[in-house]
ZAMARGU-4260 file (C-alpha; in steps of 0.2 Angstrom, whole numbers, plus 5000, padded with zeros to 4 digits):
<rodrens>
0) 5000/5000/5000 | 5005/5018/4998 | 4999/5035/5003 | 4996/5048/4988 | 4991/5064/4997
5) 4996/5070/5015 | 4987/5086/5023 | 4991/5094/5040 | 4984/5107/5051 | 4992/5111/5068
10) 5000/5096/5068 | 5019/5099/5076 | 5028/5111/5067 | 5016/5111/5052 | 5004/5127/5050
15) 4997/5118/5036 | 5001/5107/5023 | 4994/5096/5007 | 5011/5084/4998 | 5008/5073/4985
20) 5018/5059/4989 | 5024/5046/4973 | 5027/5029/4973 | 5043/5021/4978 | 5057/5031/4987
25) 5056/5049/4994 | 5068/5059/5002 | 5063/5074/5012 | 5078/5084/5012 | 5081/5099/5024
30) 5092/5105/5038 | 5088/5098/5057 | 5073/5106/5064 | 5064/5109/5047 | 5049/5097/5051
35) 5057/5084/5043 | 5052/5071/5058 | 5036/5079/5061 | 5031/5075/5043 | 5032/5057/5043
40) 5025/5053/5064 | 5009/5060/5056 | 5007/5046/5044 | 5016/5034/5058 | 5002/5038/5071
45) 4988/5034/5060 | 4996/5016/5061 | 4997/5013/5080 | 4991/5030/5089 | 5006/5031/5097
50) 5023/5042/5095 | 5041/5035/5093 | 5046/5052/5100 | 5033/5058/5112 | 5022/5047/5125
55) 5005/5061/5128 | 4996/5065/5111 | 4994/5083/5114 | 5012/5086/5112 | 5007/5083/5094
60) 4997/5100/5093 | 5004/5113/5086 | 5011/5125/5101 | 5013/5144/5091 | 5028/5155/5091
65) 5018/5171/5091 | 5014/5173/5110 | 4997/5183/5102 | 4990/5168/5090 | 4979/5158/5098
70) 4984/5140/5104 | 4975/5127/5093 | 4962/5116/5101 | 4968/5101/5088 | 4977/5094/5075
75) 4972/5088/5060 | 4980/5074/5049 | 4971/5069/5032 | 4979/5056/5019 | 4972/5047/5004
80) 4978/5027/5003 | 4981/5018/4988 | 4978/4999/4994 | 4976/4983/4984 | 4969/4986/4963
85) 4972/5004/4967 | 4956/5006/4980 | 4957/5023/4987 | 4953/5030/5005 | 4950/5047/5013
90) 4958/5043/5029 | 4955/5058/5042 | 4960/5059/5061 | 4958/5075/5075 | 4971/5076/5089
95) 4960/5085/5101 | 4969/5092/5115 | 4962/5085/5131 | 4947/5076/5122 | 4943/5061/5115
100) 4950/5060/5094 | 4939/5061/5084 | 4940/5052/5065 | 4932/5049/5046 | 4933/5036/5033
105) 4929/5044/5014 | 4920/5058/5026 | 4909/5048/5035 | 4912/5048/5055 | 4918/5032/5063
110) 4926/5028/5080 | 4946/5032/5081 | 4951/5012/5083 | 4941/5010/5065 | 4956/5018/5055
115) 4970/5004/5063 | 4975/4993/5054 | 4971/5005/5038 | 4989/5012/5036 | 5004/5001/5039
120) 5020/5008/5043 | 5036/5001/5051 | 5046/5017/5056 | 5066/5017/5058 | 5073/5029/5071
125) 5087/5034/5078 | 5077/5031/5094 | 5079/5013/5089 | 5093/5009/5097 | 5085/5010/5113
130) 5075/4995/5110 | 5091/4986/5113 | 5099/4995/5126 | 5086/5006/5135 | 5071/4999/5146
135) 5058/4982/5144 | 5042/4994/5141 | 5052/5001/5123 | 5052/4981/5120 | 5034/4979/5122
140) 5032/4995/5113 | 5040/4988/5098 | 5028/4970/5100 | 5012/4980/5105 | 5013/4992/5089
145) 5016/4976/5078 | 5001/4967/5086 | 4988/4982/5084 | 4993/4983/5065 | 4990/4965/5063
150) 4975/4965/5075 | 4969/4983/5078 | 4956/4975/5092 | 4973/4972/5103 | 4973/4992/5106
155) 4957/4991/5113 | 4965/4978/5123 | 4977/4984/5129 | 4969/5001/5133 | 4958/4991/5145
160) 4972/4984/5153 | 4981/4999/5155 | 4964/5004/5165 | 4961/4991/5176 | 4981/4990/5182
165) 4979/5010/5186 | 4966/5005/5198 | 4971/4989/5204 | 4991/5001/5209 | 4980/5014/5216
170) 4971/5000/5230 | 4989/4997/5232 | 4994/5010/5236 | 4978/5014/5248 | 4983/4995/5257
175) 5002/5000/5259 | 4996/5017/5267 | 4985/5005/5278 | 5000/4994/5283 | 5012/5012/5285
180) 4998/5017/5301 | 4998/5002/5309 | 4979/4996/5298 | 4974/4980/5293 | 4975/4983/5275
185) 4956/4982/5266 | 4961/4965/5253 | 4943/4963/5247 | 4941/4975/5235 | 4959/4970/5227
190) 4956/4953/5225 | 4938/4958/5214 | 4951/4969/5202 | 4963/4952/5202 | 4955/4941/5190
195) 4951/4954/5176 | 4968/4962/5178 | 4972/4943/5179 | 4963/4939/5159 | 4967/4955/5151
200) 4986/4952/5157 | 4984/4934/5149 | 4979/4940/5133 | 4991/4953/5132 | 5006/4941/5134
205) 4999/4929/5124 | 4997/4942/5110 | 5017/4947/5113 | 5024/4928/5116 | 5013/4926/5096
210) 5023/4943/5089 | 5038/4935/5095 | 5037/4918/5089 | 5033/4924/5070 | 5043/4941/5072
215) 5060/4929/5076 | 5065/4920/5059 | 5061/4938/5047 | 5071/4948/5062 | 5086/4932/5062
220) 5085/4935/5042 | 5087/4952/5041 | 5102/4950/5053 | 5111/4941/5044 | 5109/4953/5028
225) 5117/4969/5036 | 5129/4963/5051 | 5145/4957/5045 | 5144/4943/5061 | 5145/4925/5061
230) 5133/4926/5077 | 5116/4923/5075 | 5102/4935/5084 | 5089/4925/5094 | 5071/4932/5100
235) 5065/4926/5116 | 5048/4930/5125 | 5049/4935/5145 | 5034/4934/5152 | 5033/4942/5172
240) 5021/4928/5175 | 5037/4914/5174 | 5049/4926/5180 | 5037/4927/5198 | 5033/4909/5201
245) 5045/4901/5188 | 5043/4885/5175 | 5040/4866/5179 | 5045/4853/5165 | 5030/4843/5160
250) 5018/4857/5167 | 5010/4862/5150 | 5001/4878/5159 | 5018/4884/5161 | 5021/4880/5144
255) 5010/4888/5133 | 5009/4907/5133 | 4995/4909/5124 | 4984/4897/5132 | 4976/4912/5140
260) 4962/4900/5152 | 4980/4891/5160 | 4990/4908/5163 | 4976/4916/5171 | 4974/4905/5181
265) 4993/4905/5187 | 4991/4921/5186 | 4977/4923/5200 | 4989/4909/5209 | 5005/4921/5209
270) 4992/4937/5214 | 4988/4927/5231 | 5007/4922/5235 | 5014/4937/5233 | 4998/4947/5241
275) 5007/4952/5254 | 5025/4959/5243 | 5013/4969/5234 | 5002/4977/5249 | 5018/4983/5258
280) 5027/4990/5242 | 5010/4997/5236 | 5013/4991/5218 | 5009/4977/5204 | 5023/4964/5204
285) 5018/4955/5192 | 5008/4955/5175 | 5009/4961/5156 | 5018/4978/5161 | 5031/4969/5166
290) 5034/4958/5152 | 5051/4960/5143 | 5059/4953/5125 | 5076/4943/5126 | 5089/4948/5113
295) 5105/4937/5110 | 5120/4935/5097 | 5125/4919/5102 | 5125/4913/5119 | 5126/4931/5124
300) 5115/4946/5128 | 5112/4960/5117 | 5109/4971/5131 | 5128/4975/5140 | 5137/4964/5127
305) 5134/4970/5109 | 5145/4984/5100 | 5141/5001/5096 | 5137/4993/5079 | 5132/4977/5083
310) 5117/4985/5095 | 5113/4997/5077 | 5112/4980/5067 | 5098/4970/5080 | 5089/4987/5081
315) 5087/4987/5062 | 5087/4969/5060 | 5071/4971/5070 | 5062/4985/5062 | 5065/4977/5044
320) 5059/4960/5050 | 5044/4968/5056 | 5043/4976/5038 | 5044/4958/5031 | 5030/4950/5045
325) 5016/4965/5037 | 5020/4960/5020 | 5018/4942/5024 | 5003/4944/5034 | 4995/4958/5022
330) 4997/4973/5013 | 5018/4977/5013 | 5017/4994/5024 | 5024/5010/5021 | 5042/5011/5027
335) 5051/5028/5036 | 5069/5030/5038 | 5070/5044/5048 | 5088/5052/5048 | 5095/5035/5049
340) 5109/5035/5036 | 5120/5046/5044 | 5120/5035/5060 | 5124/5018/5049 | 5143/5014/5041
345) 5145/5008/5025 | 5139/4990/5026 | 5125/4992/5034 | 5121/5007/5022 | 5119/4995/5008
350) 5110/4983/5019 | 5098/4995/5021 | 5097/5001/5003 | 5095/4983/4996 | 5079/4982/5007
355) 5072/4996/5002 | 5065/4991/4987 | 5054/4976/4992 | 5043/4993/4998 | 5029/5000/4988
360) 5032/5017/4997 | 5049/5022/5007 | 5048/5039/5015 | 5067/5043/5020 | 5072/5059/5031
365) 5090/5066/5028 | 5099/5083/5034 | 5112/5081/5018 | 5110/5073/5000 | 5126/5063/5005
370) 5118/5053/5018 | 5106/5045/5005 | 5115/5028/4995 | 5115/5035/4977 | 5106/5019/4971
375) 5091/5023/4980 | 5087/5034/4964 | 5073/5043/4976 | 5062/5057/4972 | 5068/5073/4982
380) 5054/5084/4994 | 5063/5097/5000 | 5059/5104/5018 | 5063/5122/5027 | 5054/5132/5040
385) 5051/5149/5039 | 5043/5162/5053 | 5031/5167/5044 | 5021/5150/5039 | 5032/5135/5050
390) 5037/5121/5043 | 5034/5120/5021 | 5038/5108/5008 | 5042/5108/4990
</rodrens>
């Protein structure tokens, strides 16, 4: 699939702003805090409705230099998709600032959640290299925004998850406050919270221990292509569940992940034994949000182990497996390098470029023309921002 036209209003650093986009590569050319970036998270949060660079959407809004215009309530971002025999879509979605989205297919309202799945889009960033070296929740990131563009209900999902452990922290914390005055800590309402926190955990990690499974031998492929290593990278799931109360041989509940009945069951099993853990440190030990991805090369660890440029090869090594799961599993997505050449030496340069081409659409930010692998042969957009108008494009 591809995307044809692009519009923004308020969205970042963009006043407003209609591109037509072509097929196959595009460079959007400009000096470092153009708009560049901005450009291409608009079309990578209609995939996902989440950020690589920012966690709250009203970051996304455009905040004005001119202390005397008035502050947006919104952002608007409008493209028109080119899908399978050249079917086109309006796709339209309102960031509102401390309100609910609001969104339209071909003009006609729908909910929000009704545009995943839509637009696909992996998005390589120099961010990326966190996934390797920074904190588990950038890991579950990484397999929670591959789930919700293969199953867009998994944000819904999720969302309810994300709910229900907010409230279940918050009893917590009242029964460690209990506990800190010398109280009998109030248990019942907890343990009426523990088995839905207990389901919607379950089916989160079965979701994520699914991603990992299918993500591993496109990711161990796409290794191989750009590292210059005779180690091979391995995927593993960790699931908070077998970290708490561990694994048994022959114990099939133990086994199987995605058995969602059997781990919520050990789930509510683990809730109970470490009842008292979680009612003195006034948080939830175990669970989904705690679940983390193993990385190796070899017998060893990514994390504390891997080079400078080995870490750079697993972080792209994932993002272009993820590229080759959506094709398998559907439409191939939209593909954003965003100032990424730069960062990559020569080898993994031409990696990269050979990839590029297995894409209907590639959408590449650079600050320089020299950063971009000549055989790319990519159509130029140039980028600049000017005080008058913000970010514009040509």
């Amino acid at each position: 699939m591809r995307i044809s036209h692009l519009a923004l209003d308020n969205f970042r650093s963009w006043h407003h702003l209609v591109l037509e986009l072509p097929e196959g590569p595009s460079v959007l050319l400009g000096a470092n805090g153009q708009g560049k970036t901005n450009l291409v998270e608009a079309i990578a949060y209609l995939s996902t409705f989440s950020s690589h660079r920012v966690g709250a959407d009203s970051a996304l809004v455009r905040i004005p230099i001119d202390e005397g215009e008035e502050v947006p309530a919104g952002a608007f971002v409008r493209v028109k998709t080119l899908g399978l025999e050249d079917r086109e879509k309006v796709l339209e979605l309102e960031i509102v600032r401390g309100k609910a989205n609001r969104a339209r297919i071909n003009r006609a309202h729908v909910k929000p959640r009704d545009l995943l799945g839509l637009v696909r889009s992996v998005v390589f960033a120099p961010e990326d290299l966190q996934i390797v070296r920074g904190e588990p929740g950038i890991r579950r990131t990484l397999l929670d925004d591959l789930a919700v563009q293969m199953h867009p209900l998994f944000a819904q999902t999720r969302s309810e998850f994300d709910r229900v452990a907010r409230q279940r922290a918050a009893l917590m914390k009242q029964a460690q406050m209990a506990i800190r005055k010398g109280h009998e800590p109030e248990l019942s309402t907890i343990r009426i919270w523990d088995e839905k926190f207990a389901h919607l955990s379950a089916k989160i990690t079965a979701t994520r221990h699914h991603v990992t499974t299918i993500l591993s031998a496109p990711a161990k492929r796409a290794y191989e292509d750009i590292a210059d290593s005779p180690r091979t990278l391995s995927l593993r799931f960790d699931a908070s569940i077998d970290r708490v109360i561990g694994t048994k041989e022959n114990d099939s509940r133990s086994a199987d992940l995605e058995d969602v009945e059997a781990q919520t069951l050990r789930l509510l099993a683990a809730l109970e034994r470490i009842r008292e853990q979680e009612t003195i440190r006034g948080v939830n030990l175990v669970g989904a949000h705690r679940d983390d991805l193993s990385l190796k090369l070899g017998h060893m660890p990514v994390k504390g182990f891997a080079s400078h440029g080995e870490s750079w090869s697993v972080a792209l090594a994932l993002k272009l497996g993820s590229f080759d799961l959506l094709r398998e599993e559907g439409e191939t997505p939209i593909l954003i390098l965003d100032d990424v050449f730069a960062e990559l030496d020569e080898k993994r340069r031409s990696g990269l470029a050979a990839r590029v081409h297995a894409a209907d659409q590639v959408l590449i930010t650079a600050a320089v023309q020299a950063d971009i692998p000549s055989e790319l042969d990519a159509h130029v957009i140039s980028v600049a921002w000017t005080p008058e108008g913000g970010s514009v494009a040509s």
